[in-house]
Steps between C-alpha positions, in 0.01 A plus 500: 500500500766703600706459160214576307444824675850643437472378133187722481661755643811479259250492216367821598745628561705424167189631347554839650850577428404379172261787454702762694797388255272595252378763600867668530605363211318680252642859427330761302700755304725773699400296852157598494253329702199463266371619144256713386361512126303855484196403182254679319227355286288565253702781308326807658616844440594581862759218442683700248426869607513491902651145596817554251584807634505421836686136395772760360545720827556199692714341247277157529399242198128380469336274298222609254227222462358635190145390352577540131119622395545801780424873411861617614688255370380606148499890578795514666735243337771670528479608842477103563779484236726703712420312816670211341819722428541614835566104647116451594296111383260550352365151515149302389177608647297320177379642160105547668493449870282192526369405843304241642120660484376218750748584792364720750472920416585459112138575341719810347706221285316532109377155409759537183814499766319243715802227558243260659409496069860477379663213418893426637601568124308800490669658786824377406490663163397855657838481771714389138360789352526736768897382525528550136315842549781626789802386268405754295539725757839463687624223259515233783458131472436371903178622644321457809128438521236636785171303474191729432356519848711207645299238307633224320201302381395538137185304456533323820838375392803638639742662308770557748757200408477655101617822604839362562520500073450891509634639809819449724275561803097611592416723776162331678318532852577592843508174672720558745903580509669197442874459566670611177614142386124370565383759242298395175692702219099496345324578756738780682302658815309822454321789698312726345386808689177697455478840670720369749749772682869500473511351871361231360720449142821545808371243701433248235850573395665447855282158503697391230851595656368363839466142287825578245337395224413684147126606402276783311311774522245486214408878488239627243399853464692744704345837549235376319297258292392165669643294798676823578766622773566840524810704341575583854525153624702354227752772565523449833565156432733557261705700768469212794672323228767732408615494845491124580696356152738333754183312622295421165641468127260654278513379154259399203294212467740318258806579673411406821316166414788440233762509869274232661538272179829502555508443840270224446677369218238467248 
């Protein structure tokens, strides 16, 4: 009885240093304790006319999860054009947008971008076009992919495992932080606030540090338009950040998932 007491105790013991060797093991660029991917979706004009700006002041990269069909994006090309220039990703948000209809608060969705009525091929062709559509922009070949509203059913089939063909990684949900090595490079956590203050952007942020791992903020409009945070807030974030960088690396979506391929040597 005895002996098989201390073995259980050596077991879980082992187990632990395993995970604290782990744990202090994995190193994120310049000794940073966590990363933080700063994203915009949909390809709204605050994204090039208030959110650049203030990118620039605080010398930070974002990525640009642009919906091909949007207004700006075809008005202001070459405001999005120059975005690419000055080191931002701008990455795959989808030619159309389509979301689930049948999920919970998405009677706005139109019945033609339904993705409950798509078909996997159908979706797959709009991300291949909507890469195809961004080469044209900043002449780039590797692209990441955000899934229109987190969902990754097309016709109650999931297309997650095909996105691999089109995108190096795909931002997804918040479902908790995982440790970095534990993270799916399709399915990369997410928050996305709504009227929320910059308290609250800061203390998502030290979450992540408080866990060292990497995850996003999925911001839409800023200053304006829908799921919005106010200019103020995202500046104020912007600053917390400027004066932690020995804390948090903030990169772009590609760069930073491209580090934890690496690391997990895929």
């Amino acid at each position: 009885m005895m002996k098989q007491a201390f073995l259980l105790l050596f077991s879980c013991l082992l187990q632990t240093a395993l995970v604290c060797q782990n744990a202090t093991e994995f190193r994120f660029p310049n000794g940073a304790k966590a990363a933080l991917c700063l994203t915009y979706d949909d390809g709204l004009p605050s994204h090039v006319n208030i959110v650049a700006p203030m990118l620039k002041k605080y010398n930070f990269k974002g990525t640009f999860f642009m919906t091909m069909s949007a207004t700006s994006v075809r008005e202001e090309m070459e405001k999005w054009k120059m975005l690419a220039a000055e080191g931002h990703e701008l990455a795959n948000h989808s030619a159309y947008h389509p979301c689930q209809k049948s999920k919970q608060g998405m009677d706005w969705v139109k019945e033609y971008y339904d993705l409950d009525k798509y078909t996997v091929e159908e979706i797959l062709a709009e991300i291949q076009f909507a890469n195809s559509f961004l080469q044209a922009m900043d002449g780039k070949t590797s692209r990441t992919f955000a899934y229109p509203c987190a969902h990754f059913n097309a016709g109650g089939v999931s297309f997650k495992d095909s996105v691999s063909h089109y995108a190096s990684a795909a931002r997804g949900v918040h479902d908790g932080l995982p440790a970095p090595m534990d993270i799916d490079l399709f399915n990369v956590p997410a928050w996305a606030p709504d009227n929320h203050e910059a308290k609250n952007l800061i203390a998502y942020i030290e979450t992540i540090i408080e866990k060292q791992t990497l995850s996003t903020i999925c911001f839409h409009g800023v200053g304006g338009e829908h799921l919005r945070v106010s200019a103020e807030a995202h500046e104020e974030m912007l600053k917390w950040l400027d004066a932690h960088r020995d804390k948090i690396w903030v990169t772009t979506f590609q760069e930073a998932t491209d580090y934890l391929k690496r690391k997990k040597g895929n």
